[in-house]
N, C-alpha and C positions, 0 to 999 in steps of 0.2 A: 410393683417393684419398690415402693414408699416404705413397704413394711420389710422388706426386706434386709437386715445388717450389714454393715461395713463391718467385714471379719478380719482383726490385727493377729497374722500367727506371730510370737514371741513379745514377750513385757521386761525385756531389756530397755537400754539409752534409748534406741531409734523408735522399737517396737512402742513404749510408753506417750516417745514424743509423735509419734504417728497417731495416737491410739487418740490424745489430748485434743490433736488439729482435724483430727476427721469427725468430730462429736455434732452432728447435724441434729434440730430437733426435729427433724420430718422423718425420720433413721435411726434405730439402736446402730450402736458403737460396740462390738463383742471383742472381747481381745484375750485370746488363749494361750497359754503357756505351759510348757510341760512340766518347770520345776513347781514346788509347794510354795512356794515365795515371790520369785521374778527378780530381776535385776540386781541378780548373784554377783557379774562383773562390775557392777556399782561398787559394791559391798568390798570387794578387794581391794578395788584401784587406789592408786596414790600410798598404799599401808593401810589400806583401812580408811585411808582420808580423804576422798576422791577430789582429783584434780578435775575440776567440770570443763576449766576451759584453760586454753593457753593465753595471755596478756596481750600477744600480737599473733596475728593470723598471716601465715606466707605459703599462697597454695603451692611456690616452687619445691616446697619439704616435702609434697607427697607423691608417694608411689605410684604408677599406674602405667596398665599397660593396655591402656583404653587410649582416647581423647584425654591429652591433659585440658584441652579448653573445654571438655564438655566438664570434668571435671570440674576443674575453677568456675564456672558456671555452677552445678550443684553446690560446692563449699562457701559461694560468696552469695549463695540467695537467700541464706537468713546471715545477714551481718555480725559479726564477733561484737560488736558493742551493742546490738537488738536484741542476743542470744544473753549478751551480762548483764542487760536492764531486765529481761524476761525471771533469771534467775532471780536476779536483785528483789524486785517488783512483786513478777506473780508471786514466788514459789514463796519469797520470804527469806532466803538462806542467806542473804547479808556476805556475797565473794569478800575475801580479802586475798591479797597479793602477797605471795611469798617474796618476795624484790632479788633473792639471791639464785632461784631455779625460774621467774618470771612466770611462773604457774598463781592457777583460781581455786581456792579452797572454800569449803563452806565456812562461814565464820564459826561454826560448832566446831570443825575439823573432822565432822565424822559422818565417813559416808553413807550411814545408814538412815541418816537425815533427809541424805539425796533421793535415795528409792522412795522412802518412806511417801516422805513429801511431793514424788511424781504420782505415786501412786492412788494419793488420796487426792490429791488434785484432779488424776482424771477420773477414781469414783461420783469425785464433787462436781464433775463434768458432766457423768450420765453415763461413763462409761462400764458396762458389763464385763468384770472380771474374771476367767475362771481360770483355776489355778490345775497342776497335774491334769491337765488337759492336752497330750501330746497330739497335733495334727501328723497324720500318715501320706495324705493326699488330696489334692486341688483339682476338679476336676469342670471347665469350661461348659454350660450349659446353653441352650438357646436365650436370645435375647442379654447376652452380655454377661445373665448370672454366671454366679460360680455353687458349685456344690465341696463343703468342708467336711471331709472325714478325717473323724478320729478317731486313737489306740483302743476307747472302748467301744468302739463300733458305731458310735452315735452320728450322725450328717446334721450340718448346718447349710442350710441355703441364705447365698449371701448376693446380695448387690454391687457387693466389691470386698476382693482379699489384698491386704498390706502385708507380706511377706519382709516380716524383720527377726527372721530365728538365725541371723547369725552366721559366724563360718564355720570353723573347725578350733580353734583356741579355745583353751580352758576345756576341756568336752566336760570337766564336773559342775562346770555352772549350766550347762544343758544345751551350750555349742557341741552336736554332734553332727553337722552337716545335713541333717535330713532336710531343710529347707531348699539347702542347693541342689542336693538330687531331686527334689520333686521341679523344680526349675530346671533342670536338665531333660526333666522325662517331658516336659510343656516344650522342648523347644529350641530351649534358650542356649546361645554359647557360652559356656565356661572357659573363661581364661585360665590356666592352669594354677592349680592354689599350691600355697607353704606356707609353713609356719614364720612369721614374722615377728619382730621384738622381740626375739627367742636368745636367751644366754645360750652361749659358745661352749661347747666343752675340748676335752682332752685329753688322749688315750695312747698314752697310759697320762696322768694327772701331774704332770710333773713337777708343776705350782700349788698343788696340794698343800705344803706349810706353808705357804702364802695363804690360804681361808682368812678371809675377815681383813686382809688389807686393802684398803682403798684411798683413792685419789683420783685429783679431776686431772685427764690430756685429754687429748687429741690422735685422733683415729684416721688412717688416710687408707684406702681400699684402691690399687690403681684399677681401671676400667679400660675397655676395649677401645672408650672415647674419653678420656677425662680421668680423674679420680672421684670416687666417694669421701666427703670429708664430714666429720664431726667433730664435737668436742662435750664434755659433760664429764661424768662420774663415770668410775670404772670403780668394781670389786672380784676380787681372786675371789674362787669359791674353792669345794674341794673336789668338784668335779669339772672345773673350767673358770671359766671367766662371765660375769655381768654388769649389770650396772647400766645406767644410759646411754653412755657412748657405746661399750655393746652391743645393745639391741638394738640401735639404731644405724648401725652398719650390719646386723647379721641378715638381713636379706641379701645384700651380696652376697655374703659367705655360703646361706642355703642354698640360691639360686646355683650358684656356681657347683656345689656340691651335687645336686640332682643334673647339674648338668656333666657329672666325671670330670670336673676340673679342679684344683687346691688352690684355693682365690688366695693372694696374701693379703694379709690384715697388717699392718703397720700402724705401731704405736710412738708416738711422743711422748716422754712419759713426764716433761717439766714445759713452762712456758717458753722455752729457749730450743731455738732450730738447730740442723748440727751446726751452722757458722757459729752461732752463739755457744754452741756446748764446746766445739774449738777452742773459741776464744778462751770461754773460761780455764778450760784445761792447759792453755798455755799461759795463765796468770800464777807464775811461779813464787809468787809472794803471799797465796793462801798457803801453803803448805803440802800436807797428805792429801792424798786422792779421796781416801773414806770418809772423812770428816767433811771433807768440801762435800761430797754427793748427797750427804746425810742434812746438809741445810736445806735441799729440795728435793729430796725424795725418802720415803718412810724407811725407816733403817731394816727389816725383816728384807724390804725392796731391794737398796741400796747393795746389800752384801751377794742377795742372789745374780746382780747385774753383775757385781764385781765377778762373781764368780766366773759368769756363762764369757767375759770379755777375757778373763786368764788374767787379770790384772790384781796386786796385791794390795787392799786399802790400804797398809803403811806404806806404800811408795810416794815417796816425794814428786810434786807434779813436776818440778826441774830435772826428774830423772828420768819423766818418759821416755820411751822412746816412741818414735812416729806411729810404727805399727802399733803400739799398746795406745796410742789417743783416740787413734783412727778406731780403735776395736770400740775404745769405750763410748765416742761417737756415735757408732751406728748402736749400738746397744740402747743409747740414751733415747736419740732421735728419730732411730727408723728402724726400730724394735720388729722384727717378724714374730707374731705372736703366734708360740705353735700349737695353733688349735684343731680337730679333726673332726668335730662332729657339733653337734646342739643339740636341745633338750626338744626340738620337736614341738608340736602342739599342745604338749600337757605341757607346756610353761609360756606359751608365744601369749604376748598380749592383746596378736589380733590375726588376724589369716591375709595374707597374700594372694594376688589374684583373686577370682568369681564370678562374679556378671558383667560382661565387656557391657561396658557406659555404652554401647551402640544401642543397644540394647531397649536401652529406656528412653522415653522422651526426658527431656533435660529441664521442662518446667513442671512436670508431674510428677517425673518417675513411673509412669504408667507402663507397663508392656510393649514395644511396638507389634508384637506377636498376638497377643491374647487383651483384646480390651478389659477393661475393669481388671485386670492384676497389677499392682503397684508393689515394687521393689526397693529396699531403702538398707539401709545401715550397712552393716561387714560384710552383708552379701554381695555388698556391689567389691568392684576392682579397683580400690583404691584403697588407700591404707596412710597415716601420718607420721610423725617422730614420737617420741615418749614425750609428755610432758601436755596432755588434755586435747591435744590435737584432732586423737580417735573420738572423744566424745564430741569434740566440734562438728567436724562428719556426719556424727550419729544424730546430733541432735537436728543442722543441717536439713539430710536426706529424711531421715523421719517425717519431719515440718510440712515438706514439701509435698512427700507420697499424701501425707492425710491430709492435708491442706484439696490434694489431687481428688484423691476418694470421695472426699464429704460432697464433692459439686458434682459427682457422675448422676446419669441420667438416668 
């Protein structure tokens, strides 16, 4: 069994950092992947600039419809300040702080620094690479192995598989789900998946000339118990709506949509509540209503609100009337923003729902199902906000599974 590999399927965030922790020298370390390259979502994230980590870690921001403590267990077992020394330290990338989005950039600013540098790290590790290497199926042998087929027919026998290919998000970096079906076909429960951190659209577009306006509010989603609340960036696109705040409430929206219901989205669209947008509008010694809206909100914005409220930017604010404050109120403050659909998994930043956390042991990530299978990254049931958090996770659960692997018997 000594000669036998610890086989990583995908060389993504997890898949790399699994591939790194599991490098035993009693053991090869095989880690396959089906794109020409690997850690495609690196390569995008942040702009191109990948955000590795978020500045402050709160496992209250993440998703899940597992154990949030088996969760917070997983998130908190390699520490955000062990994961910023690791970066700092091993890899060399020198994080700096953006202080206005509180995200970890590499000091190059480009994330192609980041694969790069995981990649040759776990070469320099001992680890066996192979690239366009698509695994098909896992299949459980006596004595704990596993048997690894791939797309060209070829079998690896392995002493332990780390399954880190991913969900469904992005399917052009080579998240196409195959991973979680062959977890399914082993077994295992799927919690039901969607596309998550996914812009919003709307049909028919009707903020259309609005493209390319943006500003930071606040996002409120009421819930069955509570509200959904956010705050960050928002952009008009021309087929919907993006940005942080966005995507960081469209899991509501999806969920709700697959479940036959029209979730509202409520926008704030200045730092001021309606009391405070009240107030201002009954401060009759600014003047006109347009000019006053136009000091806090972008003026393409400004005219379209006037619009939807019936109100005329040259009215004198001493000439409202109640019903026309009241209009511009909710308009300002508790905006329903009419959207109808999203862009689905060809734009989500990560997938929702996968492997209910029961699933795994919560200091391995091992199988409780199948010994020597270890589970880690988007495949699992959990998910974070925009801003490094999913690589937190990734880097996280990765750790952990190979950490898991390298000590199997």
């Amino acid at each position: 069994m000594t000669t036998l590999p610890v086989v990583v399927v995908g060389a993504g965030a997890a898949g790399l950092m699994a591939a790194i922790n599991a490098v035993n020298h009693n053991r090869p370390t095989l880690l396959l992947e089906s794109t020409r390259d690997g850690g495609r979502k690196i390569l995008i994230s942040g702009g191109g600039r990948c955000n590795i980590l978020p500045s402050s870690l709160d496992p209250a921001l993440y998703v899940t419809g597992s154990s949030r403590n088996t969760m917070r267990k997983l998130l908190l077992s390699w520490p955000l300040e062990e994961q910023r020394r690791w970066f700092d330290d091993v890899l060399g990338l020198g994080l700096t702080l953006e202080a206005e989005t509180g995200k970890l950039f590499p000091a190059s600013n480009r994330a192609r620094d980041v694969r790069d540098g995981l990649l040759d790290f776990a070469r320099g590790s001992g680890v066996d690479i192979r690239f366009s290497t698509t695994v098909v199926d896992l299949e459980p042998l006596p004595d704990r192995a596993w048997r690894v087929t791939v797309q060209q027919g070829h079998t690896f026998d392995a002493a332990a598989v780390i399954v880190a290919s991913g969900g469904l998000s992005v399917p052009a970096t080579g998240s196409d789900g195959r991973g979680l079906a062959i977890l399914k076909r082993l077994g295992h429960a799927i919690n039901d998946t969607y596309p998550a951190l996914t812009p919003l659209t709307a049909d028919p577009p009707i903020h259309a000339a609005l493209a390319g306006v943006s500003l930071g509010v606040t996002i409120e989603a009421p819930l069955e118990r509570g509200r959904f609340t956010t705050s960050g960036g928002f952009l008009f696109t021309h087929r919907g709506y993006s940005g942080p705040s966005v995507l960081n409430v469209s899991h509501v929206a999806v969920r709700a949509r697959l479940a036959g219901r029209q979730q509202p989205i409520l926008v704030v669209w200045t730092s001021m509540n309606a009391d405070a947008c009240d107030a201002l509008l009954r401060d009759t010694e600014t003047g006109e209503v347009g000019p006053l809206l136009r000091r806090h909100l972008p003026q393409r914005l400004t005219e379209v609100l006037l619009a939807e409220a019936g109100v005329d930017g040259a009215r004198r604010l001493s000439q409202l009337r109640r019903d026309e404050r009241s209009r511009l109120v909710a308009v300002l403050a508790r905006y329903e923003l009419p959207w109808s659909g999203d862009e689905g998994y060809r734009k989500a930043e990560v997938t929702g729902g996968g492997v209910a956390l029961a699933e795994v042991k919560s200091k391995t990530l091992e199988s409780r199902r199948h010994p020597g299978l270890f589970i880690c990254g988007e495949a699992l049931d959990a998910f974070g906000p925009i801003g490094g958090y999913n690589f937190a996770w990734a880097w996280a659960t990765g750790r952990a599974a190979g950490l898991g692997a390298r000590v199997i018997e």
